[in-house]
BASEFI-356109 format. One record per atom (N, C-alpha, C, O): x, y, z; atom name; residue number from 1. Coordinates in nm, 3 decimals, m for minus. Example, Ala and Ser with C-alpha at 12.3 -4.5 7.8 and 13.67 -1.06 7.14 Angstrom:
% residues 2
       c1       c2       c3  atomo  num
    1.319   m0.569    0.780      N    1
    1.230   m0.450    0.780     CA    1
    1.320   m0.330    0.780      C    1
    1.424   m0.332    0.846      O    1
    1.285   m0.225    0.708      N    2
    1.367   m0.106    0.714     CA    2
    1.290    0.003    0.787      C    2
    1.341    0.114    0.804      O    2
//
This chain:
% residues 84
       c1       c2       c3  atomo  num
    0.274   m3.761    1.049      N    1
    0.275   m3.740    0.905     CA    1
    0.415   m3.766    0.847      C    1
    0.449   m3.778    0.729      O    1
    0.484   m3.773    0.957      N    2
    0.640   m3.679    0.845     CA    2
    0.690   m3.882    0.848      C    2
    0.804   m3.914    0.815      O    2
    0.585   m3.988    0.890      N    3
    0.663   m4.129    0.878     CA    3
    0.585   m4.185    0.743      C    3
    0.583   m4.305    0.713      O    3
    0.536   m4.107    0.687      N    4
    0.458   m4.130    0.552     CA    4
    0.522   m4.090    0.431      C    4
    0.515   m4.152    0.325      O    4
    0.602   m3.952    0.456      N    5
    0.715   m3.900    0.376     CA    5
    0.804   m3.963    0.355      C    5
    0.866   m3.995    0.456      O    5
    0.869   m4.023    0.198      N    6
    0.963   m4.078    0.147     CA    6
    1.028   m4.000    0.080      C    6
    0.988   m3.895    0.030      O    6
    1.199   m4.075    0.071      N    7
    1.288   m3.991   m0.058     CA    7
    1.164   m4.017   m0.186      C    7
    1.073   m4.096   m0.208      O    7
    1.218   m3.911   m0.244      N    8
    1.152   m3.929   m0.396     CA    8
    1.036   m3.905   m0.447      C    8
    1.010   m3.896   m0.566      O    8
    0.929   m3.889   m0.313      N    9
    0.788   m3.769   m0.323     CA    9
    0.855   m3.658   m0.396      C    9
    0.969   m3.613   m0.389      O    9
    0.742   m3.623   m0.476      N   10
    0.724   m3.527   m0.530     CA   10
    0.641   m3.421   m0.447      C   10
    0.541   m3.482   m0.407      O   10
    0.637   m3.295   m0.404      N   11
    0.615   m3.267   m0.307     CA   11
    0.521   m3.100   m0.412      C   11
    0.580   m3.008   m0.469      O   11
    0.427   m3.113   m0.405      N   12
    0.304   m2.995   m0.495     CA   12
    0.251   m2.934   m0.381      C   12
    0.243   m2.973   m0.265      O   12
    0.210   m2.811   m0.448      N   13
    0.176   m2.737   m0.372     CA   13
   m0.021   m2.764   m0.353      C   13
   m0.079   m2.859   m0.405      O   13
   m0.086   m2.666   m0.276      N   14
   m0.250   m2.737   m0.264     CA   14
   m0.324   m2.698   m0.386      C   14
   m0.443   m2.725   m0.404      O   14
   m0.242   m2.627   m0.474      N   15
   m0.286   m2.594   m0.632     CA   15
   m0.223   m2.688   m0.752      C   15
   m0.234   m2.679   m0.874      O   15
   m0.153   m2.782   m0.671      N   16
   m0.133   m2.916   m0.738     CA   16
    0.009   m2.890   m0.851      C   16
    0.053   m2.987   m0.913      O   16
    0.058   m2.777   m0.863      N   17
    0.185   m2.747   m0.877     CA   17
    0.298   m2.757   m0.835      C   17
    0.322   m2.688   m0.735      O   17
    0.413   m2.845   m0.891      N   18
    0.556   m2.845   m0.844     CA   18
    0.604   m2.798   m0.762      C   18
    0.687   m2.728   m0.819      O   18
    0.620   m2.777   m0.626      N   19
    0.696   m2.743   m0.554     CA   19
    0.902   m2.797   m0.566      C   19
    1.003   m2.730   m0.589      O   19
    0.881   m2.937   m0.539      N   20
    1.000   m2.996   m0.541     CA   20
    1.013   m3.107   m0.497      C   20
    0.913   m3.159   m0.446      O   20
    1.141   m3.182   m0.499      N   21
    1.115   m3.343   m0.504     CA   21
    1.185   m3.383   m0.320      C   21
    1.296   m3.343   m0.284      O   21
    1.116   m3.445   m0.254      N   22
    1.152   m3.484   m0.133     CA   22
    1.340   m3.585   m0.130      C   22
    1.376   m3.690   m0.184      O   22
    1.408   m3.493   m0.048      N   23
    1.508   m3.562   m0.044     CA   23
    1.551   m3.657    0.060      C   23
    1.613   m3.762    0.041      O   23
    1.499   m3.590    0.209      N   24
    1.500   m3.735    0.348     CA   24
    1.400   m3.626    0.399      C   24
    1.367   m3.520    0.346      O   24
    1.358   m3.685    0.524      N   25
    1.268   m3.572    0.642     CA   25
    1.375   m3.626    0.735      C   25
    1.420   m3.739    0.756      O   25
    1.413   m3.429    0.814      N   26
    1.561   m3.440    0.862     CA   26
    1.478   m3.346    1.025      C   26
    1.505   m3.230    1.057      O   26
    1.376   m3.442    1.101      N   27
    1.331   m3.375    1.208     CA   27
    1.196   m3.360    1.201      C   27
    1.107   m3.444    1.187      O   27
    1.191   m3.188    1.219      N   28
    1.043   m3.152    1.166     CA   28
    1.013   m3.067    1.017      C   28
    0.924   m2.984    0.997      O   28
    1.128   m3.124    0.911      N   29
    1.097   m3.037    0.820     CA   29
    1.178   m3.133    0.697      C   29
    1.272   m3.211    0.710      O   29
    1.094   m3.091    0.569      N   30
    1.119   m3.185    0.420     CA   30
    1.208   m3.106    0.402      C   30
    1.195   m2.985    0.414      O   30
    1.346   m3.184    0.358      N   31
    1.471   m3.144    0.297     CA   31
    1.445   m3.146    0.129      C   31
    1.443   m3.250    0.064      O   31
    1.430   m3.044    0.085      N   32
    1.425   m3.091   m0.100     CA   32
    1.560   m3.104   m0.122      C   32
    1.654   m3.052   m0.060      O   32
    1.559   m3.207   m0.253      N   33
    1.651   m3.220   m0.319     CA   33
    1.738   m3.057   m0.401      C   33
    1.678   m2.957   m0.439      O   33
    1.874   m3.078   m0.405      N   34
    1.899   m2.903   m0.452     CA   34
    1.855   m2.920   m0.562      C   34
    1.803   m2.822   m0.616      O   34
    1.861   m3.045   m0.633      N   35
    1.877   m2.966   m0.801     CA   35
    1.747   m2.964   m0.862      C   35
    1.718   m2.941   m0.980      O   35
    1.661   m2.997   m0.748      N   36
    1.486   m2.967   m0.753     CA   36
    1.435   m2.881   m0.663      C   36
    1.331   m2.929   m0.618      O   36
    1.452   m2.806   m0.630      N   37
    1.390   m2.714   m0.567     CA   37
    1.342   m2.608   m0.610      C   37
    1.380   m2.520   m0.533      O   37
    1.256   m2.550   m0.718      N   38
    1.137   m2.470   m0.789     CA   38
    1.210   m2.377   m0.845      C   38
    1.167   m2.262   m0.850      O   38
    1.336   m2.412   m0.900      N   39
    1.438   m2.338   m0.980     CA   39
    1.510   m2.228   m0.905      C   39
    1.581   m2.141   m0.955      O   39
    1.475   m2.249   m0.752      N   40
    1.562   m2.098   m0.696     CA   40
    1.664   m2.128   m0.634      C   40
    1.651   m2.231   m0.567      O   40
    1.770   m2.076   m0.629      N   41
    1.892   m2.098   m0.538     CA   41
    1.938   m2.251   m0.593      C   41
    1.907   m2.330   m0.504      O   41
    1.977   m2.296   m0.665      N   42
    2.010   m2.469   m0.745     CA   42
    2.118   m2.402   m0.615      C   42
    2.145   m2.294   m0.563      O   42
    2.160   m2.556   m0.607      N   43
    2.307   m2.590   m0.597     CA   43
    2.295   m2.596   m0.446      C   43
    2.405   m2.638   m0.410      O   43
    2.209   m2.573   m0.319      N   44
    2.148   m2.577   m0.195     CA   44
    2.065   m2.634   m0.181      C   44
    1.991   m2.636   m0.280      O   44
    2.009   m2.735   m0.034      N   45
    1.895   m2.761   m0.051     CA   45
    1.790   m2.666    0.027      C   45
    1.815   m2.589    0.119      O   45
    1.686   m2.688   m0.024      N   46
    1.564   m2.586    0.092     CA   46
    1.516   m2.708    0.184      C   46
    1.551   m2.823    0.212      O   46
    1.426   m2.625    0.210      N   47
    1.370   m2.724    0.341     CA   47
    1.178   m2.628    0.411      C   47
    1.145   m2.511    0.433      O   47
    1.124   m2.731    0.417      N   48
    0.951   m2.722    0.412     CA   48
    0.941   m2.808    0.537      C   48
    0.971   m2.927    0.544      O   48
    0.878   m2.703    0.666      N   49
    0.842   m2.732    0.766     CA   49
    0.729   m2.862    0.783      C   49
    0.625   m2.836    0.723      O   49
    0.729   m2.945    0.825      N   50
    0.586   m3.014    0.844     CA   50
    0.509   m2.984    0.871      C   50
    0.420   m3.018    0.793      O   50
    0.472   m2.923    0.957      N   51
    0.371   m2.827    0.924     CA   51
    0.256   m2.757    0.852      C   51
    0.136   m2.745    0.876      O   51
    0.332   m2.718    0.760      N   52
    0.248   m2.710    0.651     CA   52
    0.240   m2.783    0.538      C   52
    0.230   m2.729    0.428      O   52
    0.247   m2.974    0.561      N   53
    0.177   m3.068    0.456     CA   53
    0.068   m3.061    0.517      C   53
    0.050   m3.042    0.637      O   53
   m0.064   m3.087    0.373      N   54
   m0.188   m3.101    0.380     CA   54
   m0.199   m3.273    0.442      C   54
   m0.259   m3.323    0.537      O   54
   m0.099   m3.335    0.324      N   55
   m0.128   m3.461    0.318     CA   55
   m0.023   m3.520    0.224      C   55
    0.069   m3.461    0.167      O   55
   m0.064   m3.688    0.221      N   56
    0.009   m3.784    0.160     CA   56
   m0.044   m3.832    0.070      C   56
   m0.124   m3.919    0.103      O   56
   m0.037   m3.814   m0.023      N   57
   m0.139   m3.879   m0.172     CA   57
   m0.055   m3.961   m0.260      C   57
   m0.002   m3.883   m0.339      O   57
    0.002   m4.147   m0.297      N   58
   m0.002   m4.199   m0.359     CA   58
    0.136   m4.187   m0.277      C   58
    0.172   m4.220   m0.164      O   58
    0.238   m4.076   m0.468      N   59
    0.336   m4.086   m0.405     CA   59
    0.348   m3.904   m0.418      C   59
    0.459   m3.863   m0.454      O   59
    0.254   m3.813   m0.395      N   60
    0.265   m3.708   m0.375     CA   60
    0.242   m3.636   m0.224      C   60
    0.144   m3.679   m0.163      O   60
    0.300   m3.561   m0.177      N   61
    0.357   m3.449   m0.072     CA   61
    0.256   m3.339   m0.115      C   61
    0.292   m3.254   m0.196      O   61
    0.132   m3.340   m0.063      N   62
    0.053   m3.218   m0.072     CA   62
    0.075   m3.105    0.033      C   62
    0.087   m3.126    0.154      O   62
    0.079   m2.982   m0.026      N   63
    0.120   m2.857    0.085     CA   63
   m0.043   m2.812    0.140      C   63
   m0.155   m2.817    0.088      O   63
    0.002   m2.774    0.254      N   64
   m0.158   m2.670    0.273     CA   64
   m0.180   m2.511    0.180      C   64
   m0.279   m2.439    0.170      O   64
   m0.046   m2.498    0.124      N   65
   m0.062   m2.374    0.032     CA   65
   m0.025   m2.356   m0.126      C   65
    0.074   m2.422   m0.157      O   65
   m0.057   m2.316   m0.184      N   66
   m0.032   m2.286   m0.329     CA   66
    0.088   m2.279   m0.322      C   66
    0.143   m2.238   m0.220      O   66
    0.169   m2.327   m0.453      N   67
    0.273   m2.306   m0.458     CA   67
    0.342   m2.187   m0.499      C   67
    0.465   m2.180   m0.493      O   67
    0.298   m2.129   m0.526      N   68
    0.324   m1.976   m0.529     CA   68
    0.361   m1.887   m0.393      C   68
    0.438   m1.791   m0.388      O   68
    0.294   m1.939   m0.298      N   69
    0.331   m1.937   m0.170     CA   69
    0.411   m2.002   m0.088      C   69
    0.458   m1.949    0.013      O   69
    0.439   m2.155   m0.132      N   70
    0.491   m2.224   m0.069     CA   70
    0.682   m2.228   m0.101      C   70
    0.774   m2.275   m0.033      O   70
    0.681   m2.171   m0.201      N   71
    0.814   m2.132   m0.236     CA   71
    0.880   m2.038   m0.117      C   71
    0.998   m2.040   m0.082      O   71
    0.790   m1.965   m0.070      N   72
    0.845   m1.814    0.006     CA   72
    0.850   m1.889    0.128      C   72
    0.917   m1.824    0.208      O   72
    0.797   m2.031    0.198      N   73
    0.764   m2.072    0.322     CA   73
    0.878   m2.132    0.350      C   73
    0.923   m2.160    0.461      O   73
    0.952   m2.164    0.186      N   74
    1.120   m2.252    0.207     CA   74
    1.219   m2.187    0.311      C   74
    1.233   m2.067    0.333      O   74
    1.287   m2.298    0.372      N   75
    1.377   m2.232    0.488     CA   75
    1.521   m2.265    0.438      C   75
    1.552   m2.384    0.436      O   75
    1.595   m2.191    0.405      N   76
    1.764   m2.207    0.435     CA   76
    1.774   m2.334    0.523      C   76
    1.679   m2.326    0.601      O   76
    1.856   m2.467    0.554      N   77
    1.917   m2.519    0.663     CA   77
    1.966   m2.467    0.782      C   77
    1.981   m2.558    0.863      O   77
    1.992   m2.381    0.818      N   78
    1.983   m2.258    0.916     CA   78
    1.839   m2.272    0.947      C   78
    1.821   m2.284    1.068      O   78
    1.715   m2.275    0.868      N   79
    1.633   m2.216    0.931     CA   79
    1.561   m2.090    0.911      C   79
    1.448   m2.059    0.947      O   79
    1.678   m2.004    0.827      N   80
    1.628   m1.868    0.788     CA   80
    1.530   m1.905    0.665      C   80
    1.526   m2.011    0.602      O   80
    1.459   m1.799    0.649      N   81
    1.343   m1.829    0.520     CA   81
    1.467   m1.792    0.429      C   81
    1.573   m1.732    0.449      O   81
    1.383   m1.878    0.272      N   82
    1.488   m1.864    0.154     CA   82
    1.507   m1.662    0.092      C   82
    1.411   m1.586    0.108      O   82
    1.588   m1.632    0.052      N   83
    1.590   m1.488    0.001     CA   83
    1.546   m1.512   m0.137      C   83
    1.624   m1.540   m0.227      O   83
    1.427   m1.501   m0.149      N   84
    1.368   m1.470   m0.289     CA   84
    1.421   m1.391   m0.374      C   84
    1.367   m1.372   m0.483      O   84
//
């Protein structure tokens, strides 16, 4: 999946809501762009396991979860989940 992922996906959650905009895939996990990443923590980037994409649609990054959820699934670069 993750050789289907491009810079510049827009990356929604499976409720078809904004998550954030794909910046490279750095392994096994989507690096968002900082100054898109669902308004939390600007100025860092997060990062979205592969894992949990549903899929590749056009030029959208579908999650397997709502984005309401998928915010909390963001990892620090470390790895640690984001501090909400």
């Amino acid at each position: 999946m993750s050789d289907k992922v491009r810079e510049n996906m827009e990356v929604i959650g499976a409720d078809g809501v904004h998550v954030g905009t794909v910046d490279r895939v750095e392994g096994n996990r989507i690096k968002l762009k900082k100054s898109d990443s669902f308004g939390h923590h600007e100025g860092h980037h997060h990062y979205i396991e592969m894992g949990f994409v549903a899929g590749v649609e056009g030029d959208k990054v579908r999650l397997s979860a709502n984005a309401n959820i998928a915010v909390t699934l963001e990892e620090e670069k470390s790895g640690r989940p984001v501090d909400l």
